[in-house]
C-alpha positions as CSV (number, residue, x, y, z in Angstrom):
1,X,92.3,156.3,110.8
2,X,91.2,153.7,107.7
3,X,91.6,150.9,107.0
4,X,95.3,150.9,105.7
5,X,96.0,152.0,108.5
6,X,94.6,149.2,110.6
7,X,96.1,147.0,108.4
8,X,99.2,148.5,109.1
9,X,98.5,148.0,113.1
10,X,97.4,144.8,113.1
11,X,100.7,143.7,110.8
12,X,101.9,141.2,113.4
13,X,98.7,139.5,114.6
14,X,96.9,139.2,111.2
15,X,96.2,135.3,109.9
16,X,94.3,136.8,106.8
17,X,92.2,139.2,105.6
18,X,89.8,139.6,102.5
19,X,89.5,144.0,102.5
20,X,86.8,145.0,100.5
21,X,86.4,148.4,101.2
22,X,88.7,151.5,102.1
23,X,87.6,154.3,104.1
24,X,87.4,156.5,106.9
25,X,87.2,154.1,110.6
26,X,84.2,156.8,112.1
27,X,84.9,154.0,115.8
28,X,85.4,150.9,117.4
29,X,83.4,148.7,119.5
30,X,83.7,145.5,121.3
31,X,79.6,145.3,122.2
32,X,78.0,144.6,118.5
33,X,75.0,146.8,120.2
34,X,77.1,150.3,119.7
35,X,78.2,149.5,116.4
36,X,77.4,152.5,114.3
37,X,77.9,153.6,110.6
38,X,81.7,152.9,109.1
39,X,82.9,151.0,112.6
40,X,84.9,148.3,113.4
41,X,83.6,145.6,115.3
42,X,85.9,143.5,117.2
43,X,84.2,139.8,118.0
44,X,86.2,138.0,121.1
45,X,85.4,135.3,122.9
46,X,84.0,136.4,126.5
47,X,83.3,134.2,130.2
48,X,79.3,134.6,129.3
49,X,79.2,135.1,125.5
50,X,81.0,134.6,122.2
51,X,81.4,138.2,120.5
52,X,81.0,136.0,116.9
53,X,78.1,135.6,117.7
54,X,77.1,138.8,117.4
55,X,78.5,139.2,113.8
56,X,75.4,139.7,111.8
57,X,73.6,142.7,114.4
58,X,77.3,144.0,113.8
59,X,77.2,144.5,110.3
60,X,72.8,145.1,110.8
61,X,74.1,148.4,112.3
62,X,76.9,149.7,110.1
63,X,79.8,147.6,110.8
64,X,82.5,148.1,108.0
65,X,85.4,146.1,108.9
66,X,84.8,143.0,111.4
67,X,87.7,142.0,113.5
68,X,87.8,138.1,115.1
69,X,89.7,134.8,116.1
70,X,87.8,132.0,114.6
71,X,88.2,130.7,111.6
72,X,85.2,129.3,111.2
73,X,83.3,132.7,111.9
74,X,86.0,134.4,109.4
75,X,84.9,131.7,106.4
76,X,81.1,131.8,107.4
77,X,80.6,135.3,107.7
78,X,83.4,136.9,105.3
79,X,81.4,134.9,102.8
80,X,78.0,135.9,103.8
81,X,78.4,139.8,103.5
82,X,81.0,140.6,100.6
83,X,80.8,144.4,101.0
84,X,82.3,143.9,104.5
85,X,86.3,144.3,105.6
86,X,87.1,141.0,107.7
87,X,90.4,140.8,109.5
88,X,91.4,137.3,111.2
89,X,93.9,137.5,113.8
90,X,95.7,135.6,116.1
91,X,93.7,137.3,119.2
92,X,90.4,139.2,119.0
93,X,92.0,141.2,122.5
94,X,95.0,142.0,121.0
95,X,93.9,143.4,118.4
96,X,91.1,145.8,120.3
97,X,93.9,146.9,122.2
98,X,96.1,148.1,119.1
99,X,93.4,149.7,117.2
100,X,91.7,151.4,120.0
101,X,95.5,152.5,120.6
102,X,95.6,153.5,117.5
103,X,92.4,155.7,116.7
104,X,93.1,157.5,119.9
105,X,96.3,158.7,118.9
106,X,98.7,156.6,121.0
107,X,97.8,158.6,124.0
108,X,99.3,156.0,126.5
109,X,102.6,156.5,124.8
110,X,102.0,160.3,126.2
111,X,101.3,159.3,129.4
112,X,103.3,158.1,132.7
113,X,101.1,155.2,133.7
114,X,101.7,154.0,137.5
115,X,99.9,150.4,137.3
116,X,99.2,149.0,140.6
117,X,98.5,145.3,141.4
118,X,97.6,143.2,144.3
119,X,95.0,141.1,146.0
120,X,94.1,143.9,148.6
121,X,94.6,148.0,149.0
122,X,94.8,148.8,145.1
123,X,92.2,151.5,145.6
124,X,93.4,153.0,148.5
125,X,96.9,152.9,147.3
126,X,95.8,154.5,144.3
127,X,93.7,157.6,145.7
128,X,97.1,158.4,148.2
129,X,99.3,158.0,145.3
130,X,97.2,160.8,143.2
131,X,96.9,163.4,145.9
132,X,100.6,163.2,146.9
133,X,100.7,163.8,143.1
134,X,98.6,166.3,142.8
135,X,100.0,168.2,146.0
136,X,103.0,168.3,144.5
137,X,101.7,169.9,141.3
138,X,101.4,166.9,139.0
139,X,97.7,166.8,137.7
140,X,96.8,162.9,138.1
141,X,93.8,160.7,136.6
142,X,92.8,157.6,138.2
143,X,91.3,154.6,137.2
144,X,90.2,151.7,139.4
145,X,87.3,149.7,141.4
146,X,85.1,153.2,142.5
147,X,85.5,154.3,138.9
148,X,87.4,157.2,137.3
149,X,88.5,160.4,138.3
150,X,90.5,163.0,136.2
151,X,90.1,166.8,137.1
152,X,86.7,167.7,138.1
153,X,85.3,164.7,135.9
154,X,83.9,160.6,137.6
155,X,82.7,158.0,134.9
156,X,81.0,154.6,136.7
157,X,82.7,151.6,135.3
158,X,81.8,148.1,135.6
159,X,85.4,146.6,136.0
160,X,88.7,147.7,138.0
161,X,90.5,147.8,134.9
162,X,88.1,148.5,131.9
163,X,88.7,147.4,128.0
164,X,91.6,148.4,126.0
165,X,89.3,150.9,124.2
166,X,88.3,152.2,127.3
167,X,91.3,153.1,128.5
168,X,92.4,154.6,125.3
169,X,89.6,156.8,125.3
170,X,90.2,157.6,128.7
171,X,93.8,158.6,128.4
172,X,92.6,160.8,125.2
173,X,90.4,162.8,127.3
174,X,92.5,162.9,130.4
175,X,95.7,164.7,128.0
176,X,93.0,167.1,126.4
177,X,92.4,168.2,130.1
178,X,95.9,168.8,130.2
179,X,96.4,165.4,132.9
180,X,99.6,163.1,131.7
181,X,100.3,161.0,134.7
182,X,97.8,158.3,135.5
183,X,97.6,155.5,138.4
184,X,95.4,152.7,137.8
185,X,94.5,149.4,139.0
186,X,95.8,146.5,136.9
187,X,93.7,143.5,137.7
188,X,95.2,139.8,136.8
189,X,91.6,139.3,134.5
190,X,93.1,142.9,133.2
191,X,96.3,141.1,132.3
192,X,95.2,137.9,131.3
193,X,92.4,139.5,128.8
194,X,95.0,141.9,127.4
195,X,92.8,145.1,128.5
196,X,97.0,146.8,128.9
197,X,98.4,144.9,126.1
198,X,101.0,147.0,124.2
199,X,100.9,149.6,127.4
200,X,104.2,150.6,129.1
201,X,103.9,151.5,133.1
202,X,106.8,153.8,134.5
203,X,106.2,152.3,137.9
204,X,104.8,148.8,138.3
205,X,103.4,148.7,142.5
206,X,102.6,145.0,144.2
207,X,101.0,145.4,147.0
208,X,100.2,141.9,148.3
209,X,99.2,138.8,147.2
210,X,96.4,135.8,148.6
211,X,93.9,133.7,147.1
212,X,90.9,135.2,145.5
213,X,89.2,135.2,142.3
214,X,89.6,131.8,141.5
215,X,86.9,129.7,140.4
216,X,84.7,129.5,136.7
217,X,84.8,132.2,135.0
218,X,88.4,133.5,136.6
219,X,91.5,131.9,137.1
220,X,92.2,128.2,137.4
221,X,94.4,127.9,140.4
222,X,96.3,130.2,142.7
223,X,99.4,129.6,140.8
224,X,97.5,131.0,137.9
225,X,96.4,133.7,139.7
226,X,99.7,135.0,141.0
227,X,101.4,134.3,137.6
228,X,99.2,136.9,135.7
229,X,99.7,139.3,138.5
230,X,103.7,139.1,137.3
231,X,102.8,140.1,134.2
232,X,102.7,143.3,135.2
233,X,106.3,143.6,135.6
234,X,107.0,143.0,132.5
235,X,105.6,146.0,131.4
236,X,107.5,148.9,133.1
237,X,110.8,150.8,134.0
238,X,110.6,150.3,137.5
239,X,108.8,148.9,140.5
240,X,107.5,149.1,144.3
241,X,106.8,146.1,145.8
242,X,105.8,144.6,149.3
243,X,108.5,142.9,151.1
244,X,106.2,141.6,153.9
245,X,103.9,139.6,151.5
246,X,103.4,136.3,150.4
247,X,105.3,135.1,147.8
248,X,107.6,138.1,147.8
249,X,110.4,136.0,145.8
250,X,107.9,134.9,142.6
251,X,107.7,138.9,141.8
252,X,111.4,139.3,143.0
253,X,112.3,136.4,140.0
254,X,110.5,138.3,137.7
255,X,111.6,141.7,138.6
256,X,115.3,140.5,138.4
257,X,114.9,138.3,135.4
258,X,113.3,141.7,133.6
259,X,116.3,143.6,134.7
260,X,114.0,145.9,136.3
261,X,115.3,148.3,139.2
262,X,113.3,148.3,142.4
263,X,112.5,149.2,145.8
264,X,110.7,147.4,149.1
265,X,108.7,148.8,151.3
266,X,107.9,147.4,155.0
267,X,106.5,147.4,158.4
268,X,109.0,144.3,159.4
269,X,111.8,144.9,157.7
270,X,114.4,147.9,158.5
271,X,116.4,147.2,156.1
272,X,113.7,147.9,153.5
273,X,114.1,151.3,151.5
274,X,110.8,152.2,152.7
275,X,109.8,151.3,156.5
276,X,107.2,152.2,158.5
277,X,107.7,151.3,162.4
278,X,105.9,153.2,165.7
279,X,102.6,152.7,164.7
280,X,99.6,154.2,166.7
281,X,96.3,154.0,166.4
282,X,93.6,156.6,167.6
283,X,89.5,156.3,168.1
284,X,87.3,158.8,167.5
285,X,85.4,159.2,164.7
286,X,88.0,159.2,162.1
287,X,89.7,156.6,163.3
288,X,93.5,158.5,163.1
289,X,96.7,156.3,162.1
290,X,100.0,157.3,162.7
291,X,103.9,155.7,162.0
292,X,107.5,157.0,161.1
293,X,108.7,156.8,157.8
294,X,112.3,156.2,157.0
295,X,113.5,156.1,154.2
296,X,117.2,157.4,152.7
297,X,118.6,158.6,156.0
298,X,115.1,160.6,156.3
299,X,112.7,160.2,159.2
300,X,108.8,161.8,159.5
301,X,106.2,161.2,161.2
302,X,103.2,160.7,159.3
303,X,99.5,160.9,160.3
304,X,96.9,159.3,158.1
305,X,92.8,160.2,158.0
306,X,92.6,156.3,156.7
307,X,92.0,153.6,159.6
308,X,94.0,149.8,160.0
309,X,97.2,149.0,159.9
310,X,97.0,147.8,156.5
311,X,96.6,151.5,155.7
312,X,100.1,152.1,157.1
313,X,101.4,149.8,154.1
314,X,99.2,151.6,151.6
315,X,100.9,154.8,152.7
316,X,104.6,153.5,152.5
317,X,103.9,151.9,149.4
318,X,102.5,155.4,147.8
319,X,105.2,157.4,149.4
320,X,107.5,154.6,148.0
321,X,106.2,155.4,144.6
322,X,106.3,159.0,144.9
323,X,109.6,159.8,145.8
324,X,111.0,157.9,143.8
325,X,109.5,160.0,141.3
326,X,111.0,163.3,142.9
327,X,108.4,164.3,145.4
328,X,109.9,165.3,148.4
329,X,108.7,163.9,152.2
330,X,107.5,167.1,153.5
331,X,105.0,167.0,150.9
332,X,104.0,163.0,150.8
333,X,103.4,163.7,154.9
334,X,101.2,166.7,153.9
335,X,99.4,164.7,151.7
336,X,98.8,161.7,153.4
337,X,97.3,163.5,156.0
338,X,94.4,164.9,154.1
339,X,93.6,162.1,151.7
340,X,90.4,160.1,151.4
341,X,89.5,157.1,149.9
342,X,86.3,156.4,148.8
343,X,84.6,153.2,149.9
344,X,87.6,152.1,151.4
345,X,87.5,151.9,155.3
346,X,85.3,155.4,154.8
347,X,84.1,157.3,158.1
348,X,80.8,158.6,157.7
349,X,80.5,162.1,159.3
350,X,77.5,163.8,161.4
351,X,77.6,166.5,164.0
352,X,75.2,164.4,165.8
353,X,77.3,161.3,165.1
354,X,79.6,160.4,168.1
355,X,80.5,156.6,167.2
356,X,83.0,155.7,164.2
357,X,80.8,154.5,161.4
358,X,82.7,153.1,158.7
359,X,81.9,152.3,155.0
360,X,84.1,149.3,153.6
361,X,83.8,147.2,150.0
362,X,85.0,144.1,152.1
363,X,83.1,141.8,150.5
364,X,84.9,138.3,151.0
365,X,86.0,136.6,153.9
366,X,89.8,137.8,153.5
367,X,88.6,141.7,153.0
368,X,86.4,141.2,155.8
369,X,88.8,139.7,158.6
370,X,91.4,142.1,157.5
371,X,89.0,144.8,157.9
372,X,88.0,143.4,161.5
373,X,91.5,142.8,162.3
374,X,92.2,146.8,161.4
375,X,89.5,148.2,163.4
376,X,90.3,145.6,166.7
377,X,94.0,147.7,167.1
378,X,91.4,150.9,168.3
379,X,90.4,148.8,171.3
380,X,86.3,149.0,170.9
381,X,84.4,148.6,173.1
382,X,82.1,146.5,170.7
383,X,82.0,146.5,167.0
384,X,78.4,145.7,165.3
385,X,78.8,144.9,161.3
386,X,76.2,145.1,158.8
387,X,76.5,142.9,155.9
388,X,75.2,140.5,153.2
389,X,76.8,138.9,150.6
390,X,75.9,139.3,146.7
391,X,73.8,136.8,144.6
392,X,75.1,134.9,141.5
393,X,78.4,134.6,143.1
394,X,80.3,131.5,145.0
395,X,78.1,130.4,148.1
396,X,81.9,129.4,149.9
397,X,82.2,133.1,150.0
398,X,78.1,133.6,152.2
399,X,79.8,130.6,154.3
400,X,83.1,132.4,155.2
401,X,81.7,136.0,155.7
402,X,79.4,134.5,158.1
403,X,81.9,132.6,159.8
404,X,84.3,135.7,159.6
405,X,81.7,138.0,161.3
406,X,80.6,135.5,163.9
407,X,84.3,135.1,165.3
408,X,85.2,138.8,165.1
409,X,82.1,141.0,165.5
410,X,80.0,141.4,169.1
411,X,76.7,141.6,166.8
412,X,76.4,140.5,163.1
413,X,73.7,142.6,161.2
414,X,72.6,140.0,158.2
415,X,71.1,141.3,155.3
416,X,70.8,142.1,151.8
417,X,73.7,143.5,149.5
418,X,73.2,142.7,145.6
419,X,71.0,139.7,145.8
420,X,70.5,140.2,141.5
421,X,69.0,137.3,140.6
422,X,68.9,135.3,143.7
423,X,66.2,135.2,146.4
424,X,67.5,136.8,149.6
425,X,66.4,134.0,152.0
426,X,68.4,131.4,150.3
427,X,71.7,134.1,150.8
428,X,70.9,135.1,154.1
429,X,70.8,131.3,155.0
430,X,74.2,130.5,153.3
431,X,75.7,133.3,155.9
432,X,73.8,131.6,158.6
433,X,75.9,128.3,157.7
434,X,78.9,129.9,158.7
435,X,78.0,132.3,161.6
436,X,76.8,129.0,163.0
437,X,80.1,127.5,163.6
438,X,81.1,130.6,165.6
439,X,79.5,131.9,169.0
440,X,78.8,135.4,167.5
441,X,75.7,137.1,168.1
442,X,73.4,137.6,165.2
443,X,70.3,139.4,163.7
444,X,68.9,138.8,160.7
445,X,67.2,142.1,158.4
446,X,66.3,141.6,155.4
447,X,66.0,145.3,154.4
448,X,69.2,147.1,154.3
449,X,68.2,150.5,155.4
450,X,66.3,148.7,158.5
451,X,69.6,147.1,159.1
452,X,71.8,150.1,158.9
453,X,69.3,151.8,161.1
454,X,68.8,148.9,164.1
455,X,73.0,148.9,164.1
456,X,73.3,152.4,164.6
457,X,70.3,152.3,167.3
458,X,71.9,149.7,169.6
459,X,75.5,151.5,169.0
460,X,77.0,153.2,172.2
461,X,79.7,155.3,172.8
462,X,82.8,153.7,172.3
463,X,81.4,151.2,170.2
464,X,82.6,151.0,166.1
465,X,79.9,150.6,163.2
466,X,80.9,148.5,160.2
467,X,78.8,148.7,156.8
468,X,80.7,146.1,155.1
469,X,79.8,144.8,151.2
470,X,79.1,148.1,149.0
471,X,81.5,150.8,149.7
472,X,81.8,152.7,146.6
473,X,78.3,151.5,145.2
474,X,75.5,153.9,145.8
475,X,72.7,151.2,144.1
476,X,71.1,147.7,145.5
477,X,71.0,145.7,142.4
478,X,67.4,142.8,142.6
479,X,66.1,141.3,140.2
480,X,67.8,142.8,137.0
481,X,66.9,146.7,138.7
482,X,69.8,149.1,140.2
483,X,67.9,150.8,142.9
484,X,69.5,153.9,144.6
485,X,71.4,153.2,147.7
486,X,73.3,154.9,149.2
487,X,74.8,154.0,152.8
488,X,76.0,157.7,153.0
489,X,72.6,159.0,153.1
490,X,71.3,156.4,155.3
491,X,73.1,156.8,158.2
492,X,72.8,161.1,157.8
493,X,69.2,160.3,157.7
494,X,69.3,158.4,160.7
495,X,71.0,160.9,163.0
496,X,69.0,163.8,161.5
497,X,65.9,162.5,162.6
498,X,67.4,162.2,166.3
């Protein structure tokens, strides 16, 4: 790729250039600290910082061509260093996307992209819809909240739906390991920062929709919320969506007005092309699921290693998707009844390990009560639930957990989880504020193995453990420092020493 050739890509969206130089593009990069030699840097405007601002350590390290959305920056700095390509365009994002697109090779063009949206069970949804995949022979990537996954490979990432460039990339490596389907989570942040712009999903999946990321730094208002979540199905040939949920008919209007054939999937409705009825729910320390699909004069029952109701919907909703790509029941059943998802409603084995001990990312108060809700339908005799609630984030959020766990749980375990910048005291008493309101019992540890420890210790049989707030994350992030964590670990080395 050179510059002509970005030129060429960035046709539409260009408001002027001055080119200066024409050569080989060696990358891209959207953090002005990896610029390199002969790279494009692309300056946007982010929640925390302004990428123009970053011009000059950009160029400092090798930037040839400088890609941005201010005018003002364009005239300052197009001016300053004369040797320099600068491209103005009408958005920074945009423009990422179709470059990064473009040095890859177009890969997403090569791939059939399942994008999955939704307040709640993108992750799960995601892992069932890859091993049904994969059980059926179709070699699938994923990419979402516990990070990504394509043949024996993982990469950490910071975000649910990572940076135009980063998916690129990712798609390039996932076709050179011989992968071409992919199911991701598509975030509304994803959707309103363009991260997919210029992608095309085969399926587009909703699972369900509520309030939640809304507040500085996210979306303005509910309607906003749910608006970008619509995007998605814009974007794709056909779709799976949730008839149960809220505001069913706003994706419905969009779907229709898009021309866009879909199908519905329920646990209310039998008249939905996918329904799940004759749920049952089993204790032990997997915590089974069962329910009957049927779908297109076809009935099976289906057993699921994943606890809660809400993971019967997760299940229709990936069978939904598979079969309408040609896998047949026999083999969604077979898969659904071996899948695992990490971090999400997770039982923790040990031989010595009687009680269901379960690993959960819930880490609001709507995760949370769902969660509780799920785990009541297995009849308890008590469930104990360890928790904390992160720093630098809302304080409504400490309030409602507490709350939350106070009305649901028989004992409350308060402690740390991400306090970052935050002291832990001024947390722990924000949970407090809400568990006060309710009559639930309480303890309050301030060190999370301690806590993890003194729940399974006053456990008994019959009982349920909940370690709510990390799932997937194996670190305790204080003060600016990742420590290792991992609950995993913890609760193996609690029953080994026994």
């Amino acid at each position: 790729m050179n510059i002509s050739d970005l030129e060429r890509v960035l046709d539409k969206l260009t408001v002027e250039k001055k080119i200066r130089v024409n050569s080989e593009i060696k990358g891209i990069a959207y953090d002005s600290r990896k610029v390199k030699e002969a790279y494009v840097f692309t300056a946007a405007k982010g929640a925390v910082s302004d990428g123009h601002d970053y011009i000059d350590g950009a160029v400092s390290n090798g930037a040839l061509t400088i890609i941005c959305d201010s005018k003002e920056a364009f005239d300052v700095y197009s001016e300053k260093y004369n040797e320099v390509n600068f491209i103005l365009t009408e958005n920074t994002r945009k423009a990422l996307a179709l470059t990064s697109a473009e040095f890859f090779g177009r890969p997403s063009d090569k791939m059939t992209l399942i994008g999955i949206t939704g307040t709640k069970g993108k992750t799960s949804t995601s892992f069932m819809i890859a091993h049904i995949l994969e059980k059926a022979g179709i070699k699938c990537g994923i990419i979402g909240t516990t990070g990504i996954y394509y043949g024996d490979k993982y990469e950490y990432i910071d975000n649910s739906t990572p940076e135009s460039y980063e998916l690129h990339r990712l798609f390039s490596e996932m076709l050179k390991c011989g992968i071409n389907h992919c199911v991701m989570e598509v975030s509304s942040q994803a959707l309103m920062l363009d991260r997919v712009y210029g992608m095309h999903f085969d399926t587009a999946v909703f699972t369900n929709i509520s309030p939640d990321h809304i507040g500085e730094g996210e979306h303005k208002s509910f309607n906003e919320y749910i608006s970008w979540k619509g995007k998605l199905f814009t974007m794709c040939d056909k779709a799976s969506i949730n008839a149960d949920s809220d505001k069913i008919d706003f994706i419905e209007d969009i779907i229709k007005k898009e021309n866009v054939p879909y199908v519905t999937f329920s646990c209310k409705n039998e008249k939905a092309d996918y329904f799940g009825s004759d749920e049952n729910f089993y204790i032990d320390t997997d915590m089974k699921t069962e329910f009957t699909l049927k779908t297109k004069g076809q009935s099976k029952r289906m057993n699921i290693n994943v606890p809660g109701e809400f993971s019967v919907y997760n299940a229709l909703c990936a069978s939904s998707v598979c079969m309408e790509m040609g896998v047949d029941i026999n083999t969604v059943s077979a898969a659904l009844s071996e899948v695992k998802v990490i971090g999400r409603t997770e039982p923790v084995h040990h031989e010595k390990c009687d009680i269901p001990v379960i690993i959960d990312y819930a880490h609001n108060a709507l995760s949370l009560e769902s969660l509780f809700c799920a785990v009541k339908r297995y009849n308890p005799s008590k469930i104990i639930c360890v928790f904390g609630c992160g720093g630098n984030r809302s304080r409504l959020r400490r309030y409602d957990m507490g709350e939350i766990s106070g009305k649901y749980a028989d004992l409350s375990v308060i402690t740390s989880d991400n306090p970052r910048e935050e002291e832990l005291e001024d947390i722990m008493s924000d949970i407090l504020v809400g568990i006060a309101k309710t009559d639930g019992k309480y303890t309050v540890i301030k060190d999370r193995r301690s806590a993890i420890f003194y729940a399974l210790e006053h456990a008994q049989k019959g009982d349920i453990v909940i370690l709510a707030g990390k799932g997937q994350q194996m670190y305790e992030e204080i003060k600016g420092v990742k420590y290792h964590f991992d609950e995993r670990e913890v609760v193996k080395e609690y029953y080994d020493t026994l």
